[in-house]
C-alpha positions in Angstrom: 4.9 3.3 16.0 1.4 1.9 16.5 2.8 -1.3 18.8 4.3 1.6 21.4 1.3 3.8 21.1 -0.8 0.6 21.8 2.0 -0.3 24.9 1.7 3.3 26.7 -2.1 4.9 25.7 -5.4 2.1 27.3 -7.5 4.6 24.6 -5.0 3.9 21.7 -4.9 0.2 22.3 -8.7 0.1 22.8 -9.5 1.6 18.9 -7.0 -0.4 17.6 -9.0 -3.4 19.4 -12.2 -2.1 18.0 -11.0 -2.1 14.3 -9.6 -5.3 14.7 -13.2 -6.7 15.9 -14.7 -4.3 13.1 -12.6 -6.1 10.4 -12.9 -9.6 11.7 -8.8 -9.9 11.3 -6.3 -9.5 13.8 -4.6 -5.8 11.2 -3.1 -4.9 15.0 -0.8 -7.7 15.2 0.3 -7.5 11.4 1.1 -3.7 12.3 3.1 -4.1 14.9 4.8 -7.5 13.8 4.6 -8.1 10.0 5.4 -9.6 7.5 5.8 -6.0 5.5 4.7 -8.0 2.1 1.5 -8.5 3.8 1.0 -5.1 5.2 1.9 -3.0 2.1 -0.7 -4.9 0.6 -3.4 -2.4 -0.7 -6.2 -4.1 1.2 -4.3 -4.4 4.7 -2.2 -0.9 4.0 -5.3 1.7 3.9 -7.1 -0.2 6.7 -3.7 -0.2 8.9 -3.2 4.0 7.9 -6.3 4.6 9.1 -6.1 2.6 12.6 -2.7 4.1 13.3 -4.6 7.8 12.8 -7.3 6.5 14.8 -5.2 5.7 17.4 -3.7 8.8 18.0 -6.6 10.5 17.7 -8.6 8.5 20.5 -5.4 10.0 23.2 -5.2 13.2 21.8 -9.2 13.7 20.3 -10.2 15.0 23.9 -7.3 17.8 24.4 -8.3 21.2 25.0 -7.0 22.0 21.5 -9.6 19.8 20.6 -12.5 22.2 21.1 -10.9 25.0 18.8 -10.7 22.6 15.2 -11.9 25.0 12.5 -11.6 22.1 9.6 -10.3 18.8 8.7 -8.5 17.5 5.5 -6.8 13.9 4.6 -5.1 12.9 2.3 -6.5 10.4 -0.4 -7.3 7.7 2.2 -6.4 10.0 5.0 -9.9 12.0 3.6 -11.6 9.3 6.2 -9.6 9.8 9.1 -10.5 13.5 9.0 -14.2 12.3 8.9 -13.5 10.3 11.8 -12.3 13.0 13.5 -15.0 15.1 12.6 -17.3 12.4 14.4 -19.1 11.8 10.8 -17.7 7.9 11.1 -16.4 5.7 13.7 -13.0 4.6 13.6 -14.2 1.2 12.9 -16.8 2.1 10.4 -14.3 4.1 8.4 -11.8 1.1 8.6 -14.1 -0.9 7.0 -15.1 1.4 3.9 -11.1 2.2 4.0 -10.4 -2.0 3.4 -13.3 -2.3 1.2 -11.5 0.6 -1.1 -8.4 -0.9 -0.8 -9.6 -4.1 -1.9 -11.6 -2.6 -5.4 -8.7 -0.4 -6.0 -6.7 -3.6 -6.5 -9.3 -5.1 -8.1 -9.5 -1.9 -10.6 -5.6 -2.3 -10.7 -5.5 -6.2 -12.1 -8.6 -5.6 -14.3 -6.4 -2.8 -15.5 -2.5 -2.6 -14.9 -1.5 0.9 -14.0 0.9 2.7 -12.7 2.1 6.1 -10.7 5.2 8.3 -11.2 6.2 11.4 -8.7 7.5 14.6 -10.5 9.7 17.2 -8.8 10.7 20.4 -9.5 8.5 21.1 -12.1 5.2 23.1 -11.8 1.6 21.7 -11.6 0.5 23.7 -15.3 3.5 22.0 -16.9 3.1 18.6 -15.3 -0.2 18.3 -16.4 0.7 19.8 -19.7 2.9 16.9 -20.0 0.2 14.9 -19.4 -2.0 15.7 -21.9 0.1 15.4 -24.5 1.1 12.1 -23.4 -2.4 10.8 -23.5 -4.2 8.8 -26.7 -7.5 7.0 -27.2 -6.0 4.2 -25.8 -3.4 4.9 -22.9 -4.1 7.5 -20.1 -2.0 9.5 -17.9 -3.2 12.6 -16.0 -1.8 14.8 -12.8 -3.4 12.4 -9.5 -1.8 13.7 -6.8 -1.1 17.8 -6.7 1.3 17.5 -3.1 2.9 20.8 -3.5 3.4 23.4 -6.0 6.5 21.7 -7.3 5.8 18.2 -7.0 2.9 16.2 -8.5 1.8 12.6 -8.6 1.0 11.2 -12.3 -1.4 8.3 -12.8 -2.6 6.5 -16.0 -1.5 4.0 -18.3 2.5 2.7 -17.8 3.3 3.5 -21.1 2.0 7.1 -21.3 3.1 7.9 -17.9 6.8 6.7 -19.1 5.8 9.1 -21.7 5.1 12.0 -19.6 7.7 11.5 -17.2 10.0 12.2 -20.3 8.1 15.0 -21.1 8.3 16.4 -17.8 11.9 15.9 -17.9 12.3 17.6 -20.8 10.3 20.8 -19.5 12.6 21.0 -16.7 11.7 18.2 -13.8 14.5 17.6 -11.2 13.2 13.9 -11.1 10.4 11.7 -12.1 10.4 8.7 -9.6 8.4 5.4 -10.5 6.4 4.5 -6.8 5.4 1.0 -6.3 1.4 0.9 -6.4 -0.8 -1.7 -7.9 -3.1 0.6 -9.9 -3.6 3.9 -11.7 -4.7 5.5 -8.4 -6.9 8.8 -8.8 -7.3 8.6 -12.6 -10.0 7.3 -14.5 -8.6 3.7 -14.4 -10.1 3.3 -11.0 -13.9 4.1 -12.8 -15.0 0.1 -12.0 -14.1 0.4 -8.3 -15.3 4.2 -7.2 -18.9 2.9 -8.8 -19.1 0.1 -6.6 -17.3 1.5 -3.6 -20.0 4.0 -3.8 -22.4 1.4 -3.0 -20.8 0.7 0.2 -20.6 4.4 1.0 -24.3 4.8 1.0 -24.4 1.6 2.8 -22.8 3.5 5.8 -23.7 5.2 8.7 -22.7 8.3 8.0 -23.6 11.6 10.0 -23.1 14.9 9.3 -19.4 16.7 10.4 -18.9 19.0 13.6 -16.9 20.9 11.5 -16.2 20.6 8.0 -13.9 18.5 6.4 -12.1 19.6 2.9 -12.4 17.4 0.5 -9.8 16.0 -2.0 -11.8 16.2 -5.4 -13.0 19.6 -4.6 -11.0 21.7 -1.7 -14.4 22.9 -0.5 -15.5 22.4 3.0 -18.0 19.8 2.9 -20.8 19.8 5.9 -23.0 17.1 5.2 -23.1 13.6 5.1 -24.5 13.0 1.5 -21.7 14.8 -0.1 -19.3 13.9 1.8 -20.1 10.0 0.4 -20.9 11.4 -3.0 -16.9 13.3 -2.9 -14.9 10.3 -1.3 -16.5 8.3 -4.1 -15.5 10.8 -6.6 -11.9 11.1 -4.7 -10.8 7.8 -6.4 -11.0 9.0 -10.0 -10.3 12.6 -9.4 -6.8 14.3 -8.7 -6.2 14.6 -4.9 -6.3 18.5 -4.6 -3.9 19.2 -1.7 -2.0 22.6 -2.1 -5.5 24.2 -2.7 -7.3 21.8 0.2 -4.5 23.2 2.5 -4.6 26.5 0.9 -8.5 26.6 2.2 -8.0 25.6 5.3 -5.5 28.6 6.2 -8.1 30.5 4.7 -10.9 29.7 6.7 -8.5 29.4 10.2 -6.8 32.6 9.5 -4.0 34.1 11.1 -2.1 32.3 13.5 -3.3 28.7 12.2 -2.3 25.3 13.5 -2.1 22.9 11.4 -1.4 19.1 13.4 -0.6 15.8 11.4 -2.1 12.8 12.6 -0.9 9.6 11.9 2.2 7.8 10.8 4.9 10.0 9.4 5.2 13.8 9.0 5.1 13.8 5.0 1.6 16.0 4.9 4.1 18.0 7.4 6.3 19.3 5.1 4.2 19.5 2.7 1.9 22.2 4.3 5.3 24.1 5.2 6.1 24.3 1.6 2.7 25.6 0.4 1.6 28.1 3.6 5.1 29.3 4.3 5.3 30.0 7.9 2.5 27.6 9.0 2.7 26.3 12.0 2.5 22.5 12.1 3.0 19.8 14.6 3.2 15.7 13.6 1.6 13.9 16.0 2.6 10.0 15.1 5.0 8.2 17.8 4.3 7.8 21.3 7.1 10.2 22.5 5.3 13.3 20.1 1.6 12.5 21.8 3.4 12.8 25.2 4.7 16.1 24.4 1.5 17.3 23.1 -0.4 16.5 25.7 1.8 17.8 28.2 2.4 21.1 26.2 -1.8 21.1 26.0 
């Protein structure tokens, strides 16, 4: 998707350039030519999520629907593209803090192997009831990744998130799916790399949003640049907040809300469908769905 955006948009091609520069390695070309082992490696993954956002947003940033945002909102990593588009980072500032996490989440992840399971059909309370239960002194699992109000993310410890997923099961799940990650993502696991990764968010040069951005760790609106690095350091140990991030949003839009996804995919599409019923929401990730935006616009 990004190599066709890059082939038909001068401003798409030119962040992805920028990035590239930013990061001193050519992510561009492994985007649009591989190998996928090296890509979906955490390190070269986040970064190359971010750039394909990025590039979308530089063609479509400037449309006149543009001028009428009310809020942003990403998800985990995707918490920096909506600073980017906010104007509180550059694309190529963000890609950087965005590698750097990637890299001490790994790091975090071989210190301390864990793992990540996706539970469906069961409801948040009794997911993380689950969880709880399935915790000790010693192994950890908690509820990382609230999606929608029927399917939730667990994190922690392999053994007591096998333990939790059976629990889960028992309370009714339709399916507990093991992902592939290399860490505990958004559970305490990741402690050793949100303290140093908050280092390098001070370190950057941050401004304060246009328009507020909703946080993962919170779902509040967050207008200025301290707490937004104080949150997206938090955001790595604490559960990614979504239905009530999207939740606020249609709150503070009100009726007759947009809601456009930016970037590859249209997951965080459906997702909003299921928990604002009704919502309007358009995925903006291949070069054919820019086109159409922007000629609609």
């Amino acid at each position: 998707m990004a190599k066709d955006l890059a082939a038909r948009f001068t401003a798409a091609r030119d962040a992805l350039t920028a990035i590239d520069q930013a990061l001193g390695v050519p992510l561009s070309r492994l985007m649009f030519e591989g190998p996928e082992e090296d890509l979906t490696a955490t390190h070269n993954a986040q970064p190359a999520i971010l750039a394909h956002s990025a590039a979308v947003f530089a063609v479509v940033g400037s449309a006149p629907d543009g001028s009428s945002v009310i809020a942003a909102a990403g998800h985990s990593l995707g918490e920096y593209s909506a600073y980017v588009t906010a104007g509180a980072l550059s694309a190529a500032d963000a890609a950087q803090l965005v590698r750097r996490r990637g890299e001490l989440m790994q790091q975090a992840g071989t210190a301390r192997p864990g793992t990540m399971a996706a539970v469906l059909g069961l409801a948040t309370a009794e997911v993380e009831a689950a969880c709880r239960a399935a915790s000790t002194g010693d192994a950890v699992v908690v509820a990382a990744n609230l999606n929608a109000p029927d399917q939730t993310v667990i994190s922690g410890d392999p053994a007591a998130v096998a333990k939790a997923g059976e629990a889960c099961k028992a309370r009714g799940a339709k399916r507990v799916i093991p992902l592939k990650v290399s860490g505990a993502f958004h559970s305490s696991l990741m402690a050793p790399a949100a303290n140093q990764l908050r280092v390098a968010l001070e370190r950057a040069p941050f401004r304060d949003p246009v328009f507020p951005v909703i946080a993962n760790a919170t779902a509040e609106p967050v207008r200025d640049a301290a707490r937004a690095r104080r949150l997206l350091a938090d955001q790595l140990t604490a559960p990614v907040q979504w239905v009530a991030c999207v939740q606020r949003a249609a709150e503070l839009a009100g009726a007759g809300a947009r809601f456009i996804e930016i970037g590859p995919g249209n997951v965080l599409a459906g997702l909003v469908k299921r928990i604002v019923p009704g919502a309007s929401v358009t995925s903006l990730g291949t070069a054919d769905e820019v086109t159409r935006f922007l000629e609609a616009a």
